[in-house]
BAGURO-276634 format. One line per 8 residues: number of its first residue (from 1); for each residue y, z, x of C-alpha. Coordinates in Angstrom, 3 decimals. Layout:
NUM> Y:Z:X; ...
END
This chain:
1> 284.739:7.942:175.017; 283.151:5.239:176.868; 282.161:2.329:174.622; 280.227:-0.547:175.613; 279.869:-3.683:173.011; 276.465:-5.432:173.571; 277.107:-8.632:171.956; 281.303:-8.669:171.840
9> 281.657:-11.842:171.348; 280.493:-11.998:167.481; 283.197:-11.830:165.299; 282.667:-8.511:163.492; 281.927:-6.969:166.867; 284.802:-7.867:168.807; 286.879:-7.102:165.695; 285.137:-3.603:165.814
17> 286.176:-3.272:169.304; 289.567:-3.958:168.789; 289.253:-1.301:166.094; 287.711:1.109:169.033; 290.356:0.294:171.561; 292.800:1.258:168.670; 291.130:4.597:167.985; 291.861:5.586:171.924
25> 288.696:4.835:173.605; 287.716:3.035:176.522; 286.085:-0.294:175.491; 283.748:-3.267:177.534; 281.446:-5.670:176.368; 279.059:-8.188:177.394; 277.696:-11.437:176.003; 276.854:-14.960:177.077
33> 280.090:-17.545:176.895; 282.611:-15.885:174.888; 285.610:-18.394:173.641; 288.532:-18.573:172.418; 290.076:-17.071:169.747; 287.322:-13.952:170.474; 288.207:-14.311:174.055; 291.981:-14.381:173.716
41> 291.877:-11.481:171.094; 290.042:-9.247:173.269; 292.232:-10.145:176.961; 295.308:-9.027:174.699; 293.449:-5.422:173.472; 292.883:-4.921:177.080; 288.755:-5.177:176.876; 287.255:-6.288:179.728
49> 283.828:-8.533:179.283; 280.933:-9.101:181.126; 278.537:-12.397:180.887; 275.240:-11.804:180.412; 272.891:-8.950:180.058; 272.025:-6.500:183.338; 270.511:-3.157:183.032; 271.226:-2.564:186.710
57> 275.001:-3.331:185.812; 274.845:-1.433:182.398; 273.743:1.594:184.634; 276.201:1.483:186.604; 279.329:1.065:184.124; 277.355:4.431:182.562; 278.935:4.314:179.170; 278.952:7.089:176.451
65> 277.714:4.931:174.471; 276.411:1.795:173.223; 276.639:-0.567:170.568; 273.861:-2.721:169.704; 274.852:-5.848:168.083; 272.871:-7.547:165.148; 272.154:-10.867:167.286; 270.655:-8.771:170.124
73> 266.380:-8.391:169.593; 263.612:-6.937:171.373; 263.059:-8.997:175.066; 266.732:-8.863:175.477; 267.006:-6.972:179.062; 269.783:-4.649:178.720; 267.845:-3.687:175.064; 264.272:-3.037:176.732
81> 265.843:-1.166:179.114; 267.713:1.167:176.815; 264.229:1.479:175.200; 262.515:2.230:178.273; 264.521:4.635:179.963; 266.271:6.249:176.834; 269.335:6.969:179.402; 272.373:6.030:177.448
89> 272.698:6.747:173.608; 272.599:3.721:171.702; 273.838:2.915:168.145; 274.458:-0.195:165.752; 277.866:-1.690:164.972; 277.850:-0.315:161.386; 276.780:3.268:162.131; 279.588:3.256:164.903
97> 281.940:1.967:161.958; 281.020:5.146:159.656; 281.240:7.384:162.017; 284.267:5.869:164.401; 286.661:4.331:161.678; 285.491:5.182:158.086; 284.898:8.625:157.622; 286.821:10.524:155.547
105> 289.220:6.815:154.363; 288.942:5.862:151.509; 287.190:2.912:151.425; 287.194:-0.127:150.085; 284.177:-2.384:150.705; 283.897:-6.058:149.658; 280.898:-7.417:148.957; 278.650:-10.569:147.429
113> 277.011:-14.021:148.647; 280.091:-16.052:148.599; 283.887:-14.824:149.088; 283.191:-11.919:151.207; 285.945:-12.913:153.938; 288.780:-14.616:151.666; 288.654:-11.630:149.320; 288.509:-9.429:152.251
121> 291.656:-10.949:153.785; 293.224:-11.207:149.976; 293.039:-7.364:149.744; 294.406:-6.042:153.131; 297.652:-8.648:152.763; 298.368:-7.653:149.406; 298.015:-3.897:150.221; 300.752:-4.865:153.343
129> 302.925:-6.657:150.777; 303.055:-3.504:148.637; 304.240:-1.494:151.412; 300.908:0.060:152.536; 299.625:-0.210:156.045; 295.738:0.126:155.463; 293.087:-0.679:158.128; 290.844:-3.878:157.944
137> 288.089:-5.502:159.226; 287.467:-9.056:158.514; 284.539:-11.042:159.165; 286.464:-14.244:159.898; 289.813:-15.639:161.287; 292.385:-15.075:159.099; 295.682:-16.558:158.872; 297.232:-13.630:156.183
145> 296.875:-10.961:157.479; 297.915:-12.524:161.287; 295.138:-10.457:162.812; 291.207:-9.593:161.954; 291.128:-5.944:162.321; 293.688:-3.544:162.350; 293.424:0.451:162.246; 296.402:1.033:159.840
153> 297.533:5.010:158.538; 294.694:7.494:157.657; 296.032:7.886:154.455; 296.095:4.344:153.256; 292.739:2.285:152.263; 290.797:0.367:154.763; 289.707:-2.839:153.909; 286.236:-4.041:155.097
161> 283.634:-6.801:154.452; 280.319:-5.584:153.398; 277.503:-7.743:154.383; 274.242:-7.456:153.062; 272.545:-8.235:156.189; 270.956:-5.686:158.197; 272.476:-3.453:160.751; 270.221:-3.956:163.995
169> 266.501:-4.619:164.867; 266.356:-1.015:165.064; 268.143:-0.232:161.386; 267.003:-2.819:158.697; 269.449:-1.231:156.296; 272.267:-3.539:154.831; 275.484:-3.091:156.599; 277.050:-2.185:153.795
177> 274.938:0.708:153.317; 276.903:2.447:156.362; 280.660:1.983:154.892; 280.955:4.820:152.651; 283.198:3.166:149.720; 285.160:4.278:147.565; 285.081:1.409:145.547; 282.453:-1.113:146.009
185> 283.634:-4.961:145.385; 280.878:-7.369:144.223; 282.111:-10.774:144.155; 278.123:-12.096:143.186; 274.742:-11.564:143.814; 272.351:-14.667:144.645; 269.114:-14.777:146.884; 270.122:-15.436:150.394
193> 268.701:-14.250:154.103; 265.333:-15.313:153.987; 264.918:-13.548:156.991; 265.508:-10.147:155.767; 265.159:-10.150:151.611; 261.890:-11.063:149.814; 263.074:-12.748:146.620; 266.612:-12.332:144.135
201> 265.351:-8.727:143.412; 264.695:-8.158:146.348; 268.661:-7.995:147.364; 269.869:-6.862:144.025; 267.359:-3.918:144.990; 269.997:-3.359:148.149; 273.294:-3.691:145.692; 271.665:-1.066:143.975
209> 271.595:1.623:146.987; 275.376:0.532:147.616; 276.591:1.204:144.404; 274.672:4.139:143.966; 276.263:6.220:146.723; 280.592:5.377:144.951; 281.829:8.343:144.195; 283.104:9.057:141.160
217> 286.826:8.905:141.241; 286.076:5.473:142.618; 284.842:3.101:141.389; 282.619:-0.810:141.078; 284.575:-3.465:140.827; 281.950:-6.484:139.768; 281.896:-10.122:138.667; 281.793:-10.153:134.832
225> 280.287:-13.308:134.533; 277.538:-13.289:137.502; 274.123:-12.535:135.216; 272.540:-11.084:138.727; 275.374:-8.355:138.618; 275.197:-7.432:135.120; 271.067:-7.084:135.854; 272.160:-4.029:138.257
233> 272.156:-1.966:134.635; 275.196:0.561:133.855; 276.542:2.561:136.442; 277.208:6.156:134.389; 278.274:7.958:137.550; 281.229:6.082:138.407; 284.059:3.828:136.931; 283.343:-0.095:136.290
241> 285.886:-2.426:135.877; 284.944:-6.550:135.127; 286.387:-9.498:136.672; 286.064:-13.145:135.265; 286.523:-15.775:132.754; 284.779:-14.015:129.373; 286.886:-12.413:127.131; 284.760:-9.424:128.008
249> 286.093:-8.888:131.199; 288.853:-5.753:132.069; 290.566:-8.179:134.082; 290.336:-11.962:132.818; 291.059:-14.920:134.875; 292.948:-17.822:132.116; 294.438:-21.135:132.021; 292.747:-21.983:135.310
257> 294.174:-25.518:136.381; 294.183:-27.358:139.835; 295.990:-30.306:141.936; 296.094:-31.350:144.723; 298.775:-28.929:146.006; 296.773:-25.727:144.781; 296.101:-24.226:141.680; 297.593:-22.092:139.049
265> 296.158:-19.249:136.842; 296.890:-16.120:134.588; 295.470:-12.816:134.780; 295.249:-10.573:132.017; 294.008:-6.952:132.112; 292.666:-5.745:128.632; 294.218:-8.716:126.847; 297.385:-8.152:127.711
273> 299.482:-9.998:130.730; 299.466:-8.982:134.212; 300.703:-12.083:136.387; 300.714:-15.727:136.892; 299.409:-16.728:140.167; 300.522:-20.731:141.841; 299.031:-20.831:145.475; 297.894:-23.243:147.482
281> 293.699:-22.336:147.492; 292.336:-24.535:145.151; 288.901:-23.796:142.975; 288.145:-21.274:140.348; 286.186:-19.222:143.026; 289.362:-18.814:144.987; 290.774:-17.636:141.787; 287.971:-14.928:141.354
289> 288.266:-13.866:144.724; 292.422:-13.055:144.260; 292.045:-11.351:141.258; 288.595:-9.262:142.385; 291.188:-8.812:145.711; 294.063:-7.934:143.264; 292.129:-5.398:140.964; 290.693:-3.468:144.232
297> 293.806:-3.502:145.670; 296.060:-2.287:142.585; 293.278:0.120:141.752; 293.124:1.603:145.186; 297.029:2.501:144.744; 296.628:3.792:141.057; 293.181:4.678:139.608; 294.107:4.002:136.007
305> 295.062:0.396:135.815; 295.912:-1.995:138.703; 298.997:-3.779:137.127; 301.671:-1.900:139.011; 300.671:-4.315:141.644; 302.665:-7.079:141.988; 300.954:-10.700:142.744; 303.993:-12.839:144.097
313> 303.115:-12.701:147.389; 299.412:-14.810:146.283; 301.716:-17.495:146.806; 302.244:-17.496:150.212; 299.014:-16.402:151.456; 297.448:-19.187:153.578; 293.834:-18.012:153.509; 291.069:-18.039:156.252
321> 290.507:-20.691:158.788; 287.114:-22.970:158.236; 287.499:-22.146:154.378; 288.661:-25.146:153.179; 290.464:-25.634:156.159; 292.832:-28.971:156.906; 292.017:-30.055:160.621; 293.766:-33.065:159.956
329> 295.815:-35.338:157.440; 297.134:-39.059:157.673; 297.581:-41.172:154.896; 294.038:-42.085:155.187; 292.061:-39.575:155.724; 291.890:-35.469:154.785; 289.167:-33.554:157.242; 288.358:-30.164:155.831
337> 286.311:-27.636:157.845; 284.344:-25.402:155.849; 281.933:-22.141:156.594; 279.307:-22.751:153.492; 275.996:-22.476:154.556; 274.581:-21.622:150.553; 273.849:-24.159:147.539; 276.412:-22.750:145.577
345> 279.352:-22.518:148.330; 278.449:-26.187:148.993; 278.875:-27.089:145.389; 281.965:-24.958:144.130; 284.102:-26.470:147.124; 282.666:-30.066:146.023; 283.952:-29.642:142.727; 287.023:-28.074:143.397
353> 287.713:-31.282:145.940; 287.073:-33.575:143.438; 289.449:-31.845:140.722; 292.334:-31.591:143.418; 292.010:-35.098:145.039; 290.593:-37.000:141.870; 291.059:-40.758:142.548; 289.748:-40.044:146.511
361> 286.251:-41.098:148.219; 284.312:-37.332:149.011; 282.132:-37.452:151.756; 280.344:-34.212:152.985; 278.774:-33.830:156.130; 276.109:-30.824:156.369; 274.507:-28.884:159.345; 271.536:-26.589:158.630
369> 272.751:-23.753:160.800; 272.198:-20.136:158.788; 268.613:-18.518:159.437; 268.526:-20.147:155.355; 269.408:-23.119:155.144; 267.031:-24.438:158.444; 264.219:-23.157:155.619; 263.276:-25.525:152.684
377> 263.763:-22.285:150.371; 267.026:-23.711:149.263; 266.353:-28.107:149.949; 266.587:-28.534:146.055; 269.701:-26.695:145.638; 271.554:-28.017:148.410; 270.482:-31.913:147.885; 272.076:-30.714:144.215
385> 274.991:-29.822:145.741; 275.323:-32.547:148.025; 275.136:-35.151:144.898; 278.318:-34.060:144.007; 279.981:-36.152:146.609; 280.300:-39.707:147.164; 278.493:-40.176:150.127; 276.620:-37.307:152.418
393> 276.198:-37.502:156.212; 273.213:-34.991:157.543; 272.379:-33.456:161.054; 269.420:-32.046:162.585; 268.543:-28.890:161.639; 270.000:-26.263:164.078; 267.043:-24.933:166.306; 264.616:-26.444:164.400
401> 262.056:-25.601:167.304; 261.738:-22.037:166.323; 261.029:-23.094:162.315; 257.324:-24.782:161.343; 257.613:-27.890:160.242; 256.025:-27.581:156.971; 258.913:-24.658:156.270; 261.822:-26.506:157.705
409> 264.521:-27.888:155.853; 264.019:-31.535:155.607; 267.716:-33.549:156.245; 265.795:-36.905:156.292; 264.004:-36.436:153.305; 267.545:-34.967:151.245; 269.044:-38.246:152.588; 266.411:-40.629:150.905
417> 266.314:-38.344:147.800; 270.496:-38.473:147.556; 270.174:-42.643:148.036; 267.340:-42.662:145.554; 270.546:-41.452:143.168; 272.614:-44.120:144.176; 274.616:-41.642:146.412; 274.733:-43.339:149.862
425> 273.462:-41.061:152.537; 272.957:-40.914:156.087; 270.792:-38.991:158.704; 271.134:-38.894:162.350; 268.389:-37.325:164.980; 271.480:-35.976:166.691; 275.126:-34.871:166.257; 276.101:-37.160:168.948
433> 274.767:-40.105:167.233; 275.934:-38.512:163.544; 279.897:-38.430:165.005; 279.256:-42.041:166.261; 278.430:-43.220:163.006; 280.490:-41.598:160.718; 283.044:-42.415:163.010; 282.454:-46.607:162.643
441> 281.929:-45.864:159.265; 284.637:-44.151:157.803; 287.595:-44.799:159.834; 286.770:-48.940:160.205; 289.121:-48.842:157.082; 290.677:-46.750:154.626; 287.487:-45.466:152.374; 285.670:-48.331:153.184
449> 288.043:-50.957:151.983; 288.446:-49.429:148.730; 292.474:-48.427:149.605; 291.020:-44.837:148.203; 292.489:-42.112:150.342; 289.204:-40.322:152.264; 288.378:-36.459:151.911; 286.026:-35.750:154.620
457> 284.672:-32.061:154.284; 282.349:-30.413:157.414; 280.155:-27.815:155.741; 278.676:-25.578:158.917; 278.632:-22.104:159.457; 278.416:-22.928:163.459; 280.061:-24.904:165.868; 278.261:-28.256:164.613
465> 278.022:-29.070:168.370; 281.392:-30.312:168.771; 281.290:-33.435:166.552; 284.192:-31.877:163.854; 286.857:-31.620:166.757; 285.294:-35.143:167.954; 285.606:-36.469:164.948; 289.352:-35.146:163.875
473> 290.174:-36.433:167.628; 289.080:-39.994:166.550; 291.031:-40.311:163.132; 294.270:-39.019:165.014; 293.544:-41.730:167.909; 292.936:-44.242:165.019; 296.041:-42.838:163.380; 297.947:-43.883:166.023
481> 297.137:-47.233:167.579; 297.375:-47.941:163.827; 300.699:-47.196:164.155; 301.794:-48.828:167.643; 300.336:-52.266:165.410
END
């Protein structure tokens, strides 16, 4: 079959296509400036990509069929023209993932506001580490496993991110919806996506339809201790198994400590040991997510307790680029890159910063970027979030054209709140003139003068317009003519 990608270059739909070419079909895709590592990932499957959208050139190529990806909206040309003429069969890239790559696997779909990709990752590399080779699709970059999707043996688990997003303009369904698990993962539930949910209940309402359709010789695998999950009500059709700190909890995550090298924990299903985990993710979130990962994983392999699993190989698993990600380390300076876009994301990676590098100066710099956080639905929590470090460096919010004013998330105004703290805070109109000043004022001298070392954490779920490689470029440059002195 003839497959066209409309959209390729997102991550989840060039993984997909990988996933396609895999399968045996013929793949292409357009979208407008595609880059590396999307680019490079797709020239090695062999997928050829057009830029931009033409119906005249969409007619011609004459695919089977195409796939409509979630960024692509009504006044798109290659869309209206689908519309109009009704001459190729269209789909979105979740109903081509049922019926394509997940039918008839057995499934295991990962799912919540925060952790989706890590705990994604976590779960296909330990299934590969027990011998398995199940399929994956991950919503990210990985590092472990080397690649972002991979078909793997029919008979093994897949692995795949649930988002709670919906599928296309035409299908306003959560993705997730379309996966078919066997076992559902839900890392947490908190209001997020504006855009498509009303309020909290609003997307536990859409948790509900997911776990509703596990079967039941699988199973839910949920946060113990998230309140919004335990609101979902029992689950009497299926198996439920509990992940977290309380002493409730089928699996329990204790004796939870962190340095700056990583962090060390205990796992313990039904009270009695299962594993001690050292690794080098830091925060108790990144604890969660390996033993959520570890529980779906083990359980996948035997349905009546996941301890024949063995957890050695958490040590060397070196996670998922822009989570917590070093770009660079001197002496001086640590810059993290980091995806969160949510309150809480912003604030569990604060505090895990501060427990592994105690005695250093945190400063976070945000960008507005997610369809959320350019709304002031979420200003309170994230200027809470942001007090948590020692001094907070704002953008403009990303397309901030397209948002009313009276609705738009307000950097300025979090800047003067944070100062009114004591917490010294900066805005910029611009990027450009943000990397320019955070350049002459953290790199002048180490933390200011203080001799403190300097963690500087990016917290953007985009490309920040360029100022994080700018700004990494500028401490290695600073780096060295310090050392040619």
């Amino acid at each position: 079959m003839k497959i066209y990608f409309m959209g390729i270059g997102g991550t989840a739909m060039g993984n997909a296509a990988v996933l396609a070419r895999a399968a045996g079909h013929e793949v292409s895709g357009a979208d407008v400036g595609v880059y590396p590592p999307m680019s490079t990932m797709l020239a090695e499957a062999g997928i050829p990509i057009v830029e931009g959208y033409d119906p005249t050139r969409l007619e011609r190529m004459a695919p089977d069929l195409v796939v409509v990806g979630n960024a692509m909206s009504r006044g798109n040309p290659e869309v209206e023209w689908l519309l109009d003429t009704r001459a190729l069969p269209f789909t979105s890239l979740p109903a081509l993932l049922h019926d394509l790559i997940l039918k008839g696997r057995r499934n295991l779909v990962i799912c919540g506001t925060h952790g989706k990709t890590t705990t994604t990752a976590l779960t296909a590399y330990l299934l590969r580490q027990a011998g398995c080779d199940p399929g994956f699709l991950i919503g990210g970059v990985p590092q472990d496993p080397p690649v972002g999707a991979h078909l793997g043996r029919a008979e093994d688990p897949f692995v795949i991110e649930g988002d709670e997003y919906d599928s296309a303009f035409f299908d306003k369904r959560s993705k997730f919806i379309h996966y078919a698990p066997h076992f559902a993962i839900l890392n947490n539930l908190e209001f997020d996506h504006v855009d498509i949910f009303r309020d909290l209940a609003d997307v536990q309402r859409t948790f509900t339809h997911l776990v509703r359709i596990v079967p039941r010789n699988g199973g839910v695998i949920l946060n113990g201790d998230d309140p919004n999950l335990r609101a979902l009500g029992p689950m009497a059709w299926t198996r439920v198994i509990r992940v977290g700190v309380a002493e409730a909890n089928d699996v329990r995550i204790a004796d939870f400590t962190e340095h700056e090298q990583g962090s060390r924990f205990t796992l313990l299903w039904r009270g009695a040991p299962w594993a001690t985990v050292e690794w080098t993710l830091g925060g108790l979130f990144n604890a969660r997510n390996a033993a959520m990962a570890a529980t779906a994983a083990g359980l996948s392999l035997d349905r009546e307790k996941p301890t024949g699993l063995a957890l050695g190989a958490l040590a060397g698993f070196r996670g998922v680029r822009r989570r917590q990600e070093a770009r660079c380390r001197t002496d001086a300076v640590l810059v993290l890159e980091d995806f969160g876009h949510h309150p809480t994301a912003l604030a569990e990676t604060l505090q895990a910063l501060r427990a592994r590098h105690g005695g250093a100066l945190l400063t976070a710099v945000f960008e507005a970027r997610s369809n959320t956080a350019r709304t002031k639905t979420m200003q309170a929590g994230f200027t809470r979030a942001l007090a948590q470090a020692d001094e907070v460096y704002l953008g403009p919010v990303s397309r901030a054209d397209r948002i009313p004013a009276a609705e738009r998330f307000d950097p300025e105004g979090v800047a003067q709140n944070l100062e009114a703290q004591g917490i010294e805070a900066h805005f910029a109109a611009n990027n450009a003139a943000l990397l320019e000043r955070l350049v002459a004022n953290t790199l002048a001298a180490p933390a200011s003068g203080t001799g403190r070392r300097r963690v500087v954490v990016f917290f953007s779920n985009g490309s920040f317009d360029g100022i994080i490689d700018g700004y990494v470029a500028a401490v290695r440059q600073r780096h060295a003519d310090a050392g040619t002195r």
